[in-house]
N, CA and C atoms as an extended XYZ file, in Angstrom:
369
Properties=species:S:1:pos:R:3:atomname:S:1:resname:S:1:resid:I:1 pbc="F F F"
N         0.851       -1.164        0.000 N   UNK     1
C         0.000        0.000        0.000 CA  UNK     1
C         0.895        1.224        0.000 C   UNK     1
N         0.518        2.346       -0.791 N   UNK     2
C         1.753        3.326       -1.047 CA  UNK     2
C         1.479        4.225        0.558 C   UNK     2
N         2.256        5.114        0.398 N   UNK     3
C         2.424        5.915        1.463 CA  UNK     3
C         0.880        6.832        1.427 C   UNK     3
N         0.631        7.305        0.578 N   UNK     4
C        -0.743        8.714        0.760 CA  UNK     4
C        -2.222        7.612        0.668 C   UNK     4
N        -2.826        6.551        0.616 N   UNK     5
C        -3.083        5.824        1.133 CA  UNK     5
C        -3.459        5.531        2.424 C   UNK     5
N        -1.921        4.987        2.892 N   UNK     6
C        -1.934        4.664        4.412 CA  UNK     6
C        -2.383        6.218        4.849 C   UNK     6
N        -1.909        6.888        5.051 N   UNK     7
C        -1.950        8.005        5.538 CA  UNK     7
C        -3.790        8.716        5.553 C   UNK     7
N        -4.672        8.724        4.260 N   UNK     8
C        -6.032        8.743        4.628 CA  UNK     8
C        -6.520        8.135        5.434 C   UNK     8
N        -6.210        6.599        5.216 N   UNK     9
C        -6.532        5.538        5.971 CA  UNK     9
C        -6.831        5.872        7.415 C   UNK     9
N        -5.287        5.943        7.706 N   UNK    10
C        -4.896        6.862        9.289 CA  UNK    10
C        -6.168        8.054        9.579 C   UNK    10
N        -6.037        8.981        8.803 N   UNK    11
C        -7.329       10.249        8.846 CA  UNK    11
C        -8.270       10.114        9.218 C   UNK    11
N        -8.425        8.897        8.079 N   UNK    12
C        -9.792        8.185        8.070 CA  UNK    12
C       -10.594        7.578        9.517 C   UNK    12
N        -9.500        7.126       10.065 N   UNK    13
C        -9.671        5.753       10.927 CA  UNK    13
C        -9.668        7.202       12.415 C   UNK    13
N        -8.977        8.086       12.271 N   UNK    14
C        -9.005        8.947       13.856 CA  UNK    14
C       -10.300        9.839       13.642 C   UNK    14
N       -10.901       10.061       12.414 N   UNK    15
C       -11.871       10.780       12.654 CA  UNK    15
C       -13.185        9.955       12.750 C   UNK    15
N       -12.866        8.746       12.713 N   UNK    16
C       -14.387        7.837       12.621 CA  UNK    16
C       -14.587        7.549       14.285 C   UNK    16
N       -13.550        8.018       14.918 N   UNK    17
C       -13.489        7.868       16.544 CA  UNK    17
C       -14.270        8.987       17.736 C   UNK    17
N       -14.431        9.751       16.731 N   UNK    18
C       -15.288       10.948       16.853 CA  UNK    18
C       -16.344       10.852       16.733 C   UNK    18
N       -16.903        9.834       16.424 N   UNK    19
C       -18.339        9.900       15.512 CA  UNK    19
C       -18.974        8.853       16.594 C   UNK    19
N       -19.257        9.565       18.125 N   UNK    20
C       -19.700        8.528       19.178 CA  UNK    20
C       -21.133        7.683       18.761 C   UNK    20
N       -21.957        8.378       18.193 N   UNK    21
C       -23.084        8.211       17.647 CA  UNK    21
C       -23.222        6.948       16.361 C   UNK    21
N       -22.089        6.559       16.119 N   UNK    22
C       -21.822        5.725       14.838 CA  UNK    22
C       -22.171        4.885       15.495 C   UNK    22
N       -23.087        3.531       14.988 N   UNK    23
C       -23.306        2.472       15.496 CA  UNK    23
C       -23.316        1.401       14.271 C   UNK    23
N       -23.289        1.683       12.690 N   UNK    24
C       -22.753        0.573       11.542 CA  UNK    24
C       -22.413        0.966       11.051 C   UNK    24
N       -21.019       -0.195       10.511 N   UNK    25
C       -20.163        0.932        9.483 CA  UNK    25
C       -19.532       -0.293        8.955 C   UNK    25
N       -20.116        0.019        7.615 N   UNK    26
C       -19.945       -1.025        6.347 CA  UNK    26
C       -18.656       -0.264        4.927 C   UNK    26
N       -17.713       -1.282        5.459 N   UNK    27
C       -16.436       -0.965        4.633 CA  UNK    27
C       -16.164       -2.129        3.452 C   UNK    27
N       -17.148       -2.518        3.587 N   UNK    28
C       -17.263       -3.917        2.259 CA  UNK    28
C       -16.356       -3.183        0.942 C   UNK    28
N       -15.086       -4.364        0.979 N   UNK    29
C       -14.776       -3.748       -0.233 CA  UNK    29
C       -13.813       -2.805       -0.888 C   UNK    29
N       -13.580       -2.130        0.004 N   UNK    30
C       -12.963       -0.776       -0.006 CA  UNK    30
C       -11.036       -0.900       -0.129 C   UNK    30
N       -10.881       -1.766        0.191 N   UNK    31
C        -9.033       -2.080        0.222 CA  UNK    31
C        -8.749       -1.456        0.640 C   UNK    31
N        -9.326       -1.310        2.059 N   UNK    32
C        -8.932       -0.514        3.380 CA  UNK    32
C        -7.747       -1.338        4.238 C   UNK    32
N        -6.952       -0.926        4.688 N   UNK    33
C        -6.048       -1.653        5.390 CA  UNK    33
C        -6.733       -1.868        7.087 C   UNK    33
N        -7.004       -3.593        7.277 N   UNK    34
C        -7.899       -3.774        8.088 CA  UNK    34
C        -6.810       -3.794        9.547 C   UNK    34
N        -5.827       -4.096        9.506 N   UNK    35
C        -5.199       -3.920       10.756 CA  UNK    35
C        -5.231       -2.611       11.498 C   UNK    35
N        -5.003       -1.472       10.830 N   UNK    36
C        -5.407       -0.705       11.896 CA  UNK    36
C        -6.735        0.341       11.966 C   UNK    36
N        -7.483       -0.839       11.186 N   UNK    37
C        -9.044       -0.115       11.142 CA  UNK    37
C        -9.335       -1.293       11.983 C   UNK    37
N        -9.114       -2.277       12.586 N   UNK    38
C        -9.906       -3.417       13.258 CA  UNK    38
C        -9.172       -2.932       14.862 C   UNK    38
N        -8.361       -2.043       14.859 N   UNK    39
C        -7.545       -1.876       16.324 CA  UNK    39
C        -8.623       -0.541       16.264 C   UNK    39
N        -9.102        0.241       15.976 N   UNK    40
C       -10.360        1.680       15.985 CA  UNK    40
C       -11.062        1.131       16.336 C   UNK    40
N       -12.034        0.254       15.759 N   UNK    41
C       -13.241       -0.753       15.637 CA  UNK    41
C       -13.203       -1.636       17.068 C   UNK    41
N       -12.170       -1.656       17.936 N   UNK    42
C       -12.073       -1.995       19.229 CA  UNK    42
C       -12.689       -0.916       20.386 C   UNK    42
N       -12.512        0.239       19.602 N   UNK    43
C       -12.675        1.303       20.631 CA  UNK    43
C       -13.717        1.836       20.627 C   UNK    43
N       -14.809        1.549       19.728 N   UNK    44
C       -15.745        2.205       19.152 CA  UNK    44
C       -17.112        1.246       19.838 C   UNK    44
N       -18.285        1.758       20.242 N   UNK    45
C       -19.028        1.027       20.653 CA  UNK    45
C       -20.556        0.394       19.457 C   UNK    45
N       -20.039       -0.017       18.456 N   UNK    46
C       -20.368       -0.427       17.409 CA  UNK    46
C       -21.345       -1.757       17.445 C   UNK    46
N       -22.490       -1.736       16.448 N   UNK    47
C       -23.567       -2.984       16.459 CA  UNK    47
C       -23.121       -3.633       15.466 C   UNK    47
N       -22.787       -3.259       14.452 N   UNK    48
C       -22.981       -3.681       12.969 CA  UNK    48
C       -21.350       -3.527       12.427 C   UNK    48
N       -20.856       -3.873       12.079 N   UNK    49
C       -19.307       -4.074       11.389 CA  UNK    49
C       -19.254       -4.865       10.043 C   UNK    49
N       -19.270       -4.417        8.493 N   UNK    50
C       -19.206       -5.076        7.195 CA  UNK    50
C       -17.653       -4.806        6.668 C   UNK    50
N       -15.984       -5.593        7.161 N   UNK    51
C       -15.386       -5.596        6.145 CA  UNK    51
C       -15.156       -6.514        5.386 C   UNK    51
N       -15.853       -7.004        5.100 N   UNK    52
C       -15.845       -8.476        3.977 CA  UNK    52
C       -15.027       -8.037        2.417 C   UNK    52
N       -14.644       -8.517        1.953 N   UNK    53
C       -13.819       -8.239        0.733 CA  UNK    53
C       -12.712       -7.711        0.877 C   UNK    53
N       -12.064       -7.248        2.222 N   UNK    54
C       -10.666       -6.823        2.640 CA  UNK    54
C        -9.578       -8.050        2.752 C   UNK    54
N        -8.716       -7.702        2.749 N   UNK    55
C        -7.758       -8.361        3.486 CA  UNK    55
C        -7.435       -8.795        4.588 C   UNK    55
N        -7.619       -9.836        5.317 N   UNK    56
C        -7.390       -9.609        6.803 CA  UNK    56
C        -6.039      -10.542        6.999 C   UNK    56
N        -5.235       -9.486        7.475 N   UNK    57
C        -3.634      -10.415        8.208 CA  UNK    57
C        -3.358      -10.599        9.136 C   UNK    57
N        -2.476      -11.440        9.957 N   UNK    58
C        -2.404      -11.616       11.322 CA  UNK    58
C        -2.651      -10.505       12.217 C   UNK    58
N        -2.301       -9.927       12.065 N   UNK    59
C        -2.527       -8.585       12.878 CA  UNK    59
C        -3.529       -7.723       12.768 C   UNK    59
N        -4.541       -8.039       11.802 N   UNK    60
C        -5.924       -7.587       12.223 CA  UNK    60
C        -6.767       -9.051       12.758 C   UNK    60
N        -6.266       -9.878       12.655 N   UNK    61
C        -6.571      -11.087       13.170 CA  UNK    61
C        -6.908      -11.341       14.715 C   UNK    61
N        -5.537      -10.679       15.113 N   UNK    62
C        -5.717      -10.487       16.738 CA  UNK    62
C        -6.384       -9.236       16.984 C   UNK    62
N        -6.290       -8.380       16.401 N   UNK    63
C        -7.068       -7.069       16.832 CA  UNK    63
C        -8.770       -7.295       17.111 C   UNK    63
N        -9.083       -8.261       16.322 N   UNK    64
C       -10.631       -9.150       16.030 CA  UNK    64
C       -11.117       -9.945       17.412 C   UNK    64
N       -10.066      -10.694       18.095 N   UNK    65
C       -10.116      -11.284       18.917 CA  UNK    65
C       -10.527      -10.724       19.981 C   UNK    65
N        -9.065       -9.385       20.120 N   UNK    66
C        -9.689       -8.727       21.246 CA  UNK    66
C       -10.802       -8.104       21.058 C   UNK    66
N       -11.287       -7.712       20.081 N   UNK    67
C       -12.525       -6.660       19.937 CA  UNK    67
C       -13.573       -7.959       20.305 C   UNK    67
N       -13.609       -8.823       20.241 N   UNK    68
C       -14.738       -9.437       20.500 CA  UNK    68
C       -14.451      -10.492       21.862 C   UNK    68
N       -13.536      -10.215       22.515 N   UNK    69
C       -13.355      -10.766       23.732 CA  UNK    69
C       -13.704       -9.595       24.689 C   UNK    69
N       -13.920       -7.500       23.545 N   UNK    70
C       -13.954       -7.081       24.742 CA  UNK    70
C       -15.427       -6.421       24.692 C   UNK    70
N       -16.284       -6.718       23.106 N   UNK    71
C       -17.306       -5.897       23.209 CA  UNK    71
C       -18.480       -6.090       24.076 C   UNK    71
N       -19.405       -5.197       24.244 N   UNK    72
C       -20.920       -5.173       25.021 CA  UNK    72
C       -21.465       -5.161       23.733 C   UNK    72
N       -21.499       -4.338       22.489 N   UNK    73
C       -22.625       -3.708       21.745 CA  UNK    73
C       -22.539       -4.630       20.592 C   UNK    73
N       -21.497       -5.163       19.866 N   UNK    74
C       -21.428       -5.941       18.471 CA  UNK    74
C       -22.339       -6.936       18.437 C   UNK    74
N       -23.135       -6.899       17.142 N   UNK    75
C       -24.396       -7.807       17.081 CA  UNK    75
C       -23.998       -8.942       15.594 C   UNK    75
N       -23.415       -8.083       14.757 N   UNK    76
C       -22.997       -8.517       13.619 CA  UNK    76
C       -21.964       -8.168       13.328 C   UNK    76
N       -20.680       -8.996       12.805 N   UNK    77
C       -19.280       -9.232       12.137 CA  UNK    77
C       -19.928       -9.684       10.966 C   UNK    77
N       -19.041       -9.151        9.997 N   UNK    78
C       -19.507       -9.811        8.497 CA  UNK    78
C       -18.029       -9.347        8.282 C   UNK    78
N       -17.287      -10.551        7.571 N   UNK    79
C       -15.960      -10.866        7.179 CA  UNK    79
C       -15.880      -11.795        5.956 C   UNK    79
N       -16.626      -12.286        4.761 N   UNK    80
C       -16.827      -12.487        4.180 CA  UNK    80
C       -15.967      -12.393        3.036 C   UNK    80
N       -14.936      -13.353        2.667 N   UNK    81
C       -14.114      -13.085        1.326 CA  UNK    81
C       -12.986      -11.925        1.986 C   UNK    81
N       -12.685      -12.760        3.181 N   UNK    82
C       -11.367      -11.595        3.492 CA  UNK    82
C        -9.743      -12.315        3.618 C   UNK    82
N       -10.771      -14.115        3.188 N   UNK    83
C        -9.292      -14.870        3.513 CA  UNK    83
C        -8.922      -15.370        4.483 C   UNK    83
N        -9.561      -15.216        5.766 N   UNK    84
C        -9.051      -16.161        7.152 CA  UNK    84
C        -8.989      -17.321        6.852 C   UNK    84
N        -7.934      -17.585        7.696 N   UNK    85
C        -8.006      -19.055        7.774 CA  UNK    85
C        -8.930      -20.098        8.772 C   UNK    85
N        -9.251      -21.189        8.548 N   UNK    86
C       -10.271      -22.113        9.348 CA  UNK    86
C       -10.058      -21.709       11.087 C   UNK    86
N        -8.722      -21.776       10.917 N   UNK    87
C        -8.041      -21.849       12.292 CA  UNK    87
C        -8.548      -20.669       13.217 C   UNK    87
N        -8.312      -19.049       12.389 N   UNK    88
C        -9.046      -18.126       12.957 CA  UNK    88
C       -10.343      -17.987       13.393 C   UNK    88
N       -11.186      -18.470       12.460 N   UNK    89
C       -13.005      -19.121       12.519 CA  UNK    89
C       -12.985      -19.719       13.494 C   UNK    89
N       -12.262      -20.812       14.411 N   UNK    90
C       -12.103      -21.322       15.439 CA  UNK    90
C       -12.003      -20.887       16.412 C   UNK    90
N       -10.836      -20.202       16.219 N   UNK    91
C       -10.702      -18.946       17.635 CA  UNK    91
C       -11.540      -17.816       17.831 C   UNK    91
N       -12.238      -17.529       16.564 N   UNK    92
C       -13.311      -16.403       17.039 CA  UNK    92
C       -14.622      -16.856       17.537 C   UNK    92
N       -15.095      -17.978       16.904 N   UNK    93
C       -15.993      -19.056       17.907 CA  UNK    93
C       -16.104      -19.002       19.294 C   UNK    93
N       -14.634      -19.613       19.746 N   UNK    94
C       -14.011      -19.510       21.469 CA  UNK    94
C       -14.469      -18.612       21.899 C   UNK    94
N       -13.767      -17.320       21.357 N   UNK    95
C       -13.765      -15.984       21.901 CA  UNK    95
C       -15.300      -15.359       21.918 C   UNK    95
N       -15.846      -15.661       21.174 N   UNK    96
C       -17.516      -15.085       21.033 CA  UNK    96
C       -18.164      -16.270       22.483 C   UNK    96
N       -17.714      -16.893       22.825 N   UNK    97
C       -18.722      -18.274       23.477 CA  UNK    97
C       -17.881      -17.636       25.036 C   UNK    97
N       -16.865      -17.061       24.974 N   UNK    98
C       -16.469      -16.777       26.251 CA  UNK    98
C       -16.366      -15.516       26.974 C   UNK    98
N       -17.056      -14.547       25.926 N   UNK    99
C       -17.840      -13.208       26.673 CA  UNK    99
C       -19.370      -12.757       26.687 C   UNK    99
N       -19.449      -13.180       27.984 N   UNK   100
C       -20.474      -12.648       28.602 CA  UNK   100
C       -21.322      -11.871       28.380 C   UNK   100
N       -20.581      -11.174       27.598 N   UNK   101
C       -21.447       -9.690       27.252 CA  UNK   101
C       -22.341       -9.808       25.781 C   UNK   101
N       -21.553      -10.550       25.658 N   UNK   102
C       -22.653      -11.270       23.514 CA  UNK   102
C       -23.616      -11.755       24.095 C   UNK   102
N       -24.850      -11.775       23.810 N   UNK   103
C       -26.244      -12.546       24.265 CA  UNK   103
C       -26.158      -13.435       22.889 C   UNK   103
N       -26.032      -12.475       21.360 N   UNK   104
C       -26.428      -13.084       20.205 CA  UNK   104
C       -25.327      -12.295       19.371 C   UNK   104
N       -24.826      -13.017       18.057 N   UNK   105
C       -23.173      -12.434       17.490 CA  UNK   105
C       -24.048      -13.088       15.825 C   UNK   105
N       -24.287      -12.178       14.803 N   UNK   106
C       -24.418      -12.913       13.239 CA  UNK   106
C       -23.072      -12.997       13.203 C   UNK   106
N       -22.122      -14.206       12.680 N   UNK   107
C       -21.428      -13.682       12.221 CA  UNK   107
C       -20.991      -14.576       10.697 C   UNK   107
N       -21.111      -13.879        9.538 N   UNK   108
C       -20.632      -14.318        8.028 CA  UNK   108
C       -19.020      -14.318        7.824 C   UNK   108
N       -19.128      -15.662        7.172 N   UNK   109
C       -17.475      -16.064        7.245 CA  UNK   109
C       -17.878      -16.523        5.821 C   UNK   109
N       -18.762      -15.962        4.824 N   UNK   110
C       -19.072      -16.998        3.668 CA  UNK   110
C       -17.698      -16.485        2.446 C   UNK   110
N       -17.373      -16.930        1.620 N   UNK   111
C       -16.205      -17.162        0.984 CA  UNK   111
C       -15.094      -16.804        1.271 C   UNK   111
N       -14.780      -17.727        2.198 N   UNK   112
C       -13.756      -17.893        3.065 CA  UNK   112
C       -12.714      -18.876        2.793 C   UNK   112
N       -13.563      -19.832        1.691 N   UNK   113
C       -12.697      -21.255        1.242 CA  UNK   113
C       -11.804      -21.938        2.823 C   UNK   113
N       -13.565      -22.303        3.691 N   UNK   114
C       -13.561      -22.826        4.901 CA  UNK   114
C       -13.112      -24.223        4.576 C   UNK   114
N       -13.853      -24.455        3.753 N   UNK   115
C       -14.325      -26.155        3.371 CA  UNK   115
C       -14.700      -27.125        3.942 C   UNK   115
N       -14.660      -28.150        3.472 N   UNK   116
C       -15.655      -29.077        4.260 CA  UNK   116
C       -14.866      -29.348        5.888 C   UNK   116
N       -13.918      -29.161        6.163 N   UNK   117
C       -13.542      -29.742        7.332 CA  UNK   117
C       -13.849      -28.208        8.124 C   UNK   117
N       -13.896      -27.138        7.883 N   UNK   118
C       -14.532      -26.054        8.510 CA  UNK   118
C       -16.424      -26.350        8.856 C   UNK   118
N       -16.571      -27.141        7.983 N   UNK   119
C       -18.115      -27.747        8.212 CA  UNK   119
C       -18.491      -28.389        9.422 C   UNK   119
N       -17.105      -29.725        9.512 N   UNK   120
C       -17.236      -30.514       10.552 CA  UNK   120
C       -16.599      -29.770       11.586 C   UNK   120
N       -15.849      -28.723       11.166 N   UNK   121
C       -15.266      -28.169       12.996 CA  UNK   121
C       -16.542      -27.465       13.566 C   UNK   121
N       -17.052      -26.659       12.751 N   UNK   122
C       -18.190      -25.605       13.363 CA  UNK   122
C       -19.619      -26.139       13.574 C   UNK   122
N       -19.958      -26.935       12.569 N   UNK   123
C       -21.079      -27.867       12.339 CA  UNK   123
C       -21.558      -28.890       13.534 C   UNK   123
């Protein structure tokens, strides 16, 4: 990702922190750099979250974890065609089943190229 890019991104991502009132925010798509839009998206008291069609790399990977080991308000994750691996789908499972604070979590993992043994892990 070139330098002026990252740098909106950045803009992007400190002024959406401002916006207390934001409660969905659908980035489907956008070739947003999700690592340090998924470390914002921690801080933010958010229902609804769409980055499906991004990239997601280790390090927005864990940023995911904690955001959902630490939210009250997230109702829906939609990650859809971002590339995780099975293994991550696993651990965000855990992590959703071991806070308290989720009553109910949608969450879309669809073209993910889970496959069938993602069937039998989650299934």
């Amino acid at each position: 990702m070139n330098t002026e890019i990252s740098q909106k991104t950045t803009r992007l991502l400190s002024n959406m922190r401002l916006h207390t009132k934001l409660r969905r925010l659908n980035l489907a798509r956008t070739n947003i750099q999700t690592a340090p839009l998924s470390l914002e998206l921690a801080f933010m008291r958010l229902v609804y979250i769409d980055i499906s069609g991004n990239k997601i790399d280790k390090q927005a990977q864990e940023t995911i974890i904690m955001l959902l080991s630490s939210t009250q308000t997230l109702e829906t994750l939609k990650i859809g065609g971002t590339g995780i691996p099975l293994t991550f789908g696993v651990k965000m499972l855990g992590t959703v089943n071991n806070n308290p604070e989720i009553k109910t979590l949608i969450l879309a993992l669809s073209r993910n190229n889970l496959g069938w043994s993602g069937h039998e892990t989650v299934g």
